[in-house]
DSSP file (Angstrom, degrees, kcal/mol; ACC not computed):
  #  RESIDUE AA STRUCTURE BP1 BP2  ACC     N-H-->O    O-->H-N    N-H-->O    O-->H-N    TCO  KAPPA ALPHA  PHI   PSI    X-CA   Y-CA   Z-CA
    1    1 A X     >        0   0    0      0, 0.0     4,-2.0     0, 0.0     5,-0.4   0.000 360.0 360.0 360.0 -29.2   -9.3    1.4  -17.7
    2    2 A X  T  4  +     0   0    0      2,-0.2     4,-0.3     1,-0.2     5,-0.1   0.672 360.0  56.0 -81.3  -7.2  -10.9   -0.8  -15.2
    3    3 A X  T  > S+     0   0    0      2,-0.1     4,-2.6     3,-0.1    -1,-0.2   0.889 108.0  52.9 -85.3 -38.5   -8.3   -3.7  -15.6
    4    4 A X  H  > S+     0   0    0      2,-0.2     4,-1.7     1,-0.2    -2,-0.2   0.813 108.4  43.2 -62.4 -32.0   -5.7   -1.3  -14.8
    5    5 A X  H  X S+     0   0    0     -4,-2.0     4,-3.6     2,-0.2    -1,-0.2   0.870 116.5  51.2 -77.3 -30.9   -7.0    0.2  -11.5
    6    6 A X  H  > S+     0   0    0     -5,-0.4     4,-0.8    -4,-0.3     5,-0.4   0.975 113.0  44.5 -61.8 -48.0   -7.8   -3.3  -10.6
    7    7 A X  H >X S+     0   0    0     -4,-2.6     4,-1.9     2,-0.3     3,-1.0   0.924 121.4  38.1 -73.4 -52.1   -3.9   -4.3  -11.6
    8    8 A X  H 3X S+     0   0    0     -4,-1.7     4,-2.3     1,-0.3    -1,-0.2   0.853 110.1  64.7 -63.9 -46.7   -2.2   -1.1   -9.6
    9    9 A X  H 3X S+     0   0    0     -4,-3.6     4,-0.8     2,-0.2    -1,-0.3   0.532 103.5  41.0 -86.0  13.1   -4.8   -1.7   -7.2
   10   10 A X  H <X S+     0   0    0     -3,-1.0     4,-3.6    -4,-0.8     5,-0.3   0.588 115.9  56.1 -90.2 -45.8   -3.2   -5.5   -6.2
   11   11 A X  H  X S+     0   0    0     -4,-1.9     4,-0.9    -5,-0.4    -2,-0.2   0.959 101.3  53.3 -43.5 -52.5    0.1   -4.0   -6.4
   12   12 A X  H >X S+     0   0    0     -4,-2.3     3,-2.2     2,-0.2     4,-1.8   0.914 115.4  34.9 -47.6 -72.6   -0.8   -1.8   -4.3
   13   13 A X  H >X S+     0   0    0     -4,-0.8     4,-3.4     1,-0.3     3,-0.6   0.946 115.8  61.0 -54.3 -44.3   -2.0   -4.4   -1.6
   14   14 A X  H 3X S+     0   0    0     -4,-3.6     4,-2.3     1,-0.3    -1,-0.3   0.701 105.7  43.7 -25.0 -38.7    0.7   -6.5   -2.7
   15   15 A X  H <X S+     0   0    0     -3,-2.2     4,-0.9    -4,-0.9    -1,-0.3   0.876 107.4  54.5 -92.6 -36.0    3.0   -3.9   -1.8
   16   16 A X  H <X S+     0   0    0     -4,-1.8     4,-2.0    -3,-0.6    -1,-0.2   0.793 108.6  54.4 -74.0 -21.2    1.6   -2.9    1.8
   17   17 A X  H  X S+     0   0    0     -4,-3.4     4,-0.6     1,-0.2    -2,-0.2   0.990 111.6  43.4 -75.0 -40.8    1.8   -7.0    2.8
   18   18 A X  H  < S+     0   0    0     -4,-2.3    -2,-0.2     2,-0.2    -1,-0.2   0.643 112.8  55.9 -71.8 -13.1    5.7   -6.8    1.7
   19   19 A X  H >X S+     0   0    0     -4,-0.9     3,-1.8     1,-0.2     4,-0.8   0.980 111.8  46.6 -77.5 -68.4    5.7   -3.3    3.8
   20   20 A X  H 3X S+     0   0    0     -4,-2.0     4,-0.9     1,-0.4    -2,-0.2   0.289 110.3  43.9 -35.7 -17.9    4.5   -5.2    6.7
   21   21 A X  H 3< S+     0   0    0     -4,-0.6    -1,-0.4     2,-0.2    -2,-0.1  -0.213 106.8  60.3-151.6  35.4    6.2   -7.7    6.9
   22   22 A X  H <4 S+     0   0    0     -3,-1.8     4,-0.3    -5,-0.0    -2,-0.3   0.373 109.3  47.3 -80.3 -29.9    9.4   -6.0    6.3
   23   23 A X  H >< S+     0   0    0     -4,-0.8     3,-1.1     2,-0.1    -2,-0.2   0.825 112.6  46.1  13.4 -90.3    8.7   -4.0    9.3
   24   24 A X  T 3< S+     0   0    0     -4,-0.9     9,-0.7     1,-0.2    10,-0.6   0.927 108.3  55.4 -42.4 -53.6    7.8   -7.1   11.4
   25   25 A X  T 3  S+     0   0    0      8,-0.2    -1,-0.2     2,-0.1    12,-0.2   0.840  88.6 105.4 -59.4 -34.2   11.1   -9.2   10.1
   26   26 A X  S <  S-     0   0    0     -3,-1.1     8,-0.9    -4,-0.3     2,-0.7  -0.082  82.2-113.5 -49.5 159.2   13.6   -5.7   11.5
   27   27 A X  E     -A   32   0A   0      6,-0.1     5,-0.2     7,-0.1    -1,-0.1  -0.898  41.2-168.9 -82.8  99.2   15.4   -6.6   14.7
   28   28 A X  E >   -A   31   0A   0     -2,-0.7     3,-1.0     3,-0.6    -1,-0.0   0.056  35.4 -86.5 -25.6 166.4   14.2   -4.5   17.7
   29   29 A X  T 3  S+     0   0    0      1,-0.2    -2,-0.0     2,-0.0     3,-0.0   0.690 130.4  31.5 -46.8 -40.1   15.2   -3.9   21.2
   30   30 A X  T 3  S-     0   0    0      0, 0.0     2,-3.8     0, 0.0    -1,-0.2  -0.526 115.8-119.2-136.4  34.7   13.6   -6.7   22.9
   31   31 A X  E X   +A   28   0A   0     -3,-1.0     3,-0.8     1,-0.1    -3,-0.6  -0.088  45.8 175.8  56.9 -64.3   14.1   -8.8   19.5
   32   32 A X  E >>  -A   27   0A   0     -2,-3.8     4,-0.6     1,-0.3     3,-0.6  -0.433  57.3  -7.8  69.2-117.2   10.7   -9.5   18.6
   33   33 A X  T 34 S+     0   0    0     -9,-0.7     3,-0.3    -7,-0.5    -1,-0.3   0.853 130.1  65.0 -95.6 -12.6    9.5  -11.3   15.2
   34   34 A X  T <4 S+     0   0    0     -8,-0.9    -1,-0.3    -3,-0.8    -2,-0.2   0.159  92.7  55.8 -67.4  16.1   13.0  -11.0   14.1
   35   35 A X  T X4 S+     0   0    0     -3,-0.6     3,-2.6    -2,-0.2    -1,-0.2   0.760  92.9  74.0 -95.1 -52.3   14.4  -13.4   16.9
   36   36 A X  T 3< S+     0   0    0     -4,-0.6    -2,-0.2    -3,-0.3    -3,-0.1   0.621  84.2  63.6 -47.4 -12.0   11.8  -16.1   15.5
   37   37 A X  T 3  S-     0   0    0     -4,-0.2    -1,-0.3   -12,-0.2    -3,-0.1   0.449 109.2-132.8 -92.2  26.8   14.2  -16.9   12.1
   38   38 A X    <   +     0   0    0     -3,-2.6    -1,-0.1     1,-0.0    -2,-0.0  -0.041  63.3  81.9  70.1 168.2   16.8  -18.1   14.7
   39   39 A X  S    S-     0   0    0     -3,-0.1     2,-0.3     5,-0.0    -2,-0.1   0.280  78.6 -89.2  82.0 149.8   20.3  -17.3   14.9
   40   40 A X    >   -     0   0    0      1,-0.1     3,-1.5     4,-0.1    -5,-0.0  -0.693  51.6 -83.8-120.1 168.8   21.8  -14.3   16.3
   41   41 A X  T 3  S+     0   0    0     -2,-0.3     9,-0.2     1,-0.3     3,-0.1   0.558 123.7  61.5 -57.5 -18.6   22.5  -10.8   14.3
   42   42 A X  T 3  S+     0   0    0      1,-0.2     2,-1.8     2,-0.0    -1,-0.3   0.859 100.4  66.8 -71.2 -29.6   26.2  -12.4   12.9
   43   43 A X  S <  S+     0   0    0     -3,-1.5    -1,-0.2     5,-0.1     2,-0.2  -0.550  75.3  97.0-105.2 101.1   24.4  -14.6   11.5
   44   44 A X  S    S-     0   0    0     -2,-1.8     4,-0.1     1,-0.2    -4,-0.1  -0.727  75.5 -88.8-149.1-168.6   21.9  -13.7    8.6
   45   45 A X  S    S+     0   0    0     -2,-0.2    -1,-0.2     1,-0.2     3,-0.1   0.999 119.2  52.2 -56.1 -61.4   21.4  -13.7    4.7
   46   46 A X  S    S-     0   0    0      1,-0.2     3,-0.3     2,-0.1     2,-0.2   0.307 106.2-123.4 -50.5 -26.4   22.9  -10.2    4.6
   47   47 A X    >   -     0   0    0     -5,-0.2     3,-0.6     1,-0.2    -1,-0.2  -0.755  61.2 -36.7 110.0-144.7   25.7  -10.7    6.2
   48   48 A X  T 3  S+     0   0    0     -2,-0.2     3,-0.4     1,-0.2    -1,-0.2   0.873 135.3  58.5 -68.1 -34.7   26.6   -8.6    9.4
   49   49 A X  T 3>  +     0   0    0      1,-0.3     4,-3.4    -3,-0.3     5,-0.3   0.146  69.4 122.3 -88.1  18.1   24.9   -4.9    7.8
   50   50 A X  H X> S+     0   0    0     -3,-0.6     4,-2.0     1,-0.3     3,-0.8   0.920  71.9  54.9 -65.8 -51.0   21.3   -7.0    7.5
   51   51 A X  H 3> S+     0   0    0     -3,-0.4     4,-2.8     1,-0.3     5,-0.5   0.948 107.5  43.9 -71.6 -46.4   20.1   -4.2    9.8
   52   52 A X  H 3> S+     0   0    0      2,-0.2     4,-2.0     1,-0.2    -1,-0.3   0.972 116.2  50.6 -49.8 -45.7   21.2   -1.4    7.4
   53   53 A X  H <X S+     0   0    0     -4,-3.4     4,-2.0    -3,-0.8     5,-0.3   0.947 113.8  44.8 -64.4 -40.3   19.6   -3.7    4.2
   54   54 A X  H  X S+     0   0    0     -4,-2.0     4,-0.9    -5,-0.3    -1,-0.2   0.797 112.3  52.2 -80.8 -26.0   16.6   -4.0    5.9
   55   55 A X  H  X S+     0   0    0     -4,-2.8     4,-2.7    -5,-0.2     5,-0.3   0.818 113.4  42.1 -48.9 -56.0   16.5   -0.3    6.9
   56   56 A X  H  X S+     0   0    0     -4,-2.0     4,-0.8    -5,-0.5    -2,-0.2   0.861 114.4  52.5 -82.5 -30.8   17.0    1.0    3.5
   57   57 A X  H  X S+     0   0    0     -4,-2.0     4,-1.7     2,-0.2     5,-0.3   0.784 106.6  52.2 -78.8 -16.2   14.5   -1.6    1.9
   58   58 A X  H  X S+     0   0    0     -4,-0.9     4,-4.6    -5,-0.3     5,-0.4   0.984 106.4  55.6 -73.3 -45.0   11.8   -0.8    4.3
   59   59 A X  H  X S+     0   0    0     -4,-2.7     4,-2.1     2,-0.2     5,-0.2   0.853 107.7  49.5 -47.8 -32.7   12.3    3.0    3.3
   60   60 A X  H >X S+     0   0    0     -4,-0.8     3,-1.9    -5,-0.3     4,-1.2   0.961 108.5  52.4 -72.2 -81.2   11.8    2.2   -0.3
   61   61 A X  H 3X S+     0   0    0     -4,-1.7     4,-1.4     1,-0.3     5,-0.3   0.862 113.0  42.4 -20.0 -57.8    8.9    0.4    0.4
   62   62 A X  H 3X S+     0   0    0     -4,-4.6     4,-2.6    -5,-0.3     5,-0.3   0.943 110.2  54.6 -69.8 -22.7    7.4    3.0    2.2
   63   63 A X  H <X S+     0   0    0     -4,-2.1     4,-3.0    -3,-1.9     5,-0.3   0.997 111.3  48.4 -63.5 -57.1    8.4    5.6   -0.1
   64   64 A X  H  X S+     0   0    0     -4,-1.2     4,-0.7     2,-0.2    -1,-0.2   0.510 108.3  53.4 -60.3  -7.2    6.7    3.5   -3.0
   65   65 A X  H >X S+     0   0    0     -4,-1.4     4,-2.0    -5,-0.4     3,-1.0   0.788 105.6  51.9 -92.5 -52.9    3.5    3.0   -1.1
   66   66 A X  H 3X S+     0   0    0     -4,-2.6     4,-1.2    -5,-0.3     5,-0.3   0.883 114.2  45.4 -38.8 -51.1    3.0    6.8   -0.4
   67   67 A X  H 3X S+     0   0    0     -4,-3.0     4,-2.6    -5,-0.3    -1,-0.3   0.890 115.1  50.9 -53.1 -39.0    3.5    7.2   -4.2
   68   68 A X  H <X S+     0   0    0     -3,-1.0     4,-1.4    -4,-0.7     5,-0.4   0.994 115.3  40.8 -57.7 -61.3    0.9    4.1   -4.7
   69   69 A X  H  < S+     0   0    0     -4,-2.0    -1,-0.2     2,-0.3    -2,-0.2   0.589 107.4  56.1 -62.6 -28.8   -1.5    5.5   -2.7
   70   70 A X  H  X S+     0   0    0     -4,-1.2     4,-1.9    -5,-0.3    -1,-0.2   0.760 115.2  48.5 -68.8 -41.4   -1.3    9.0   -3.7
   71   71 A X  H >< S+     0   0    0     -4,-2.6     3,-0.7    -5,-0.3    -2,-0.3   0.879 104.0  49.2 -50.1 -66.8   -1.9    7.5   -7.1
   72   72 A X  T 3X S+     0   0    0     -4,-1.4     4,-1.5     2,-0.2     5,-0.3   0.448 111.2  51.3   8.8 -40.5   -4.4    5.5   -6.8
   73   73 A X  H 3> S+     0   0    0     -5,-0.4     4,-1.8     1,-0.2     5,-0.3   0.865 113.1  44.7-104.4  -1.6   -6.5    8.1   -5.0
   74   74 A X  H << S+     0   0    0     -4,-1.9    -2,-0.2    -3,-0.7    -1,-0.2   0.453 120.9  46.6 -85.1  -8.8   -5.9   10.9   -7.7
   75   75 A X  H  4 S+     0   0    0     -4,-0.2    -3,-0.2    -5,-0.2    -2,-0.2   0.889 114.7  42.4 -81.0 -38.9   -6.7    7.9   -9.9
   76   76 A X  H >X S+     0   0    0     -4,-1.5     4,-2.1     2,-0.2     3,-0.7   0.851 113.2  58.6 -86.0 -62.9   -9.8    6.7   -7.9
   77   77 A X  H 3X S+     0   0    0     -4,-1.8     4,-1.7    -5,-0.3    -1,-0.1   0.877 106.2  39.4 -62.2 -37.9  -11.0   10.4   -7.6
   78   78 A X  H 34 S+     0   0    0     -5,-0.3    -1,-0.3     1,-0.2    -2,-0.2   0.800 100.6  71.6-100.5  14.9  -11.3   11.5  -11.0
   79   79 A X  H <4 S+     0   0    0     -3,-0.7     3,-0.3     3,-0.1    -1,-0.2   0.825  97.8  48.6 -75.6 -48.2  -12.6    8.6  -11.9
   80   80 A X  H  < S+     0   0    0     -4,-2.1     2,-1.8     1,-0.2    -2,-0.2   0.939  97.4  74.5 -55.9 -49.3  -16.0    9.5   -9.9
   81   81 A X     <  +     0   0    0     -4,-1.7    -1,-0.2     2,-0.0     2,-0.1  -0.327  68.4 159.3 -98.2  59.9  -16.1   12.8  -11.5
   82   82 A X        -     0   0    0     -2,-1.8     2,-0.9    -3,-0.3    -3,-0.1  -0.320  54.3-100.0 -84.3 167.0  -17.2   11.3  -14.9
   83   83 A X        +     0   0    0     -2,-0.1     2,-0.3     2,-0.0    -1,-0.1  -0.792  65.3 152.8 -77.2 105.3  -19.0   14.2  -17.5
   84   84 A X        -     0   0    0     -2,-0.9     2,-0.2    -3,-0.0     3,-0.1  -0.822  43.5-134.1-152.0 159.2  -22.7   13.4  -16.8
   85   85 A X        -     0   0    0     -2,-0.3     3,-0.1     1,-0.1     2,-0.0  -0.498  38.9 -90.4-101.9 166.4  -25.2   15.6  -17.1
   86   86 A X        -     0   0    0     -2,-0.2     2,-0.1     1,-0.1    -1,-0.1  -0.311  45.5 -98.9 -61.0 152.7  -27.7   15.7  -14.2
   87   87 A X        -     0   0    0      1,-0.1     2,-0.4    -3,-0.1    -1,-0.1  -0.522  41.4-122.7 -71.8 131.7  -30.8   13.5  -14.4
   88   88 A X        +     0   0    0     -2,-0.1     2,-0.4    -3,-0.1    -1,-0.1  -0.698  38.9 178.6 -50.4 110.3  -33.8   15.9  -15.7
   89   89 A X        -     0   0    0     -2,-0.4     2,-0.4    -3,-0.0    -3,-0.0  -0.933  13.9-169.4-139.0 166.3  -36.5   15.7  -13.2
   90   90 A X        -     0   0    0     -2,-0.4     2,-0.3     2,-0.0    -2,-0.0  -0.982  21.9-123.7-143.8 156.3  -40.2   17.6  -13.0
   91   91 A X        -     0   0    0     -2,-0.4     2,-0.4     0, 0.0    -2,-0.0  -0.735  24.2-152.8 -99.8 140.6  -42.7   17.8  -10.0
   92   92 A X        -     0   0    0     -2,-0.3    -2,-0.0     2,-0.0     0, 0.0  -0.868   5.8-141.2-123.5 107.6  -45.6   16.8  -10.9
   93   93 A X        -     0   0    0     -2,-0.4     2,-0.5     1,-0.1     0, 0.0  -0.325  14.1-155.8 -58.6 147.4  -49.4   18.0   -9.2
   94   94 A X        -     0   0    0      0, 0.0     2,-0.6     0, 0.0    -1,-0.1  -0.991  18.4-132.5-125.7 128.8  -51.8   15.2   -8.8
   95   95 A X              0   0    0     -2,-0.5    -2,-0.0     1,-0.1     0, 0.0  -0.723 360.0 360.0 -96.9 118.6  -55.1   16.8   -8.8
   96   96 A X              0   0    0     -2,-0.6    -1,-0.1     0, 0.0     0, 0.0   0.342 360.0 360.0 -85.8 360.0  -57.6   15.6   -5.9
């Protein structure tokens, strides 16, 4: 079990740099980091709708981190709440 939380939990990060930086790459008002790949908004991968593609893959992304994340912490959590029984303890007097 512990390779798998490990393996979801790189996806995971995996997934919040590709959120991020999906984010950064949209076009803005005042342009931003999306000026820096050159070229003006006719000119992209996507064609002319790149704002729409990028729109609709950032939504996906985010939709699939809320699911990651919700996962991961119902994964996380009942993972702490293993079946052990409480430690047995006694006081003991020490006689002066």
């Amino acid at each position: 079990m512990g390779f798998l939380f490990y393996l979801a939990l790189t996806v995971f990060l995996i997934l919040a740099a590709v959120l991020c930086l999906a984010i950064l790459v949209q076009e803005s008002k005042s342009l931003g980091l999306g000026a820096s790949f050159g070229g003006d908004a006719g000119d992209s991968l996507f064609g002319t709708s790149t704002a729409d593609v990028l729109k609709k893959f950032t939504a996906w992304l985010g939709v699939c981190f809320l699911v990651f994340c919700i996962f991961l912490s119902i994964w996380s959590e009942s993972a702490s709440h293993t079946s052990k029984e409480p430690i047995p303890y006694s006081i003991e007097e020490v006689g002066s």
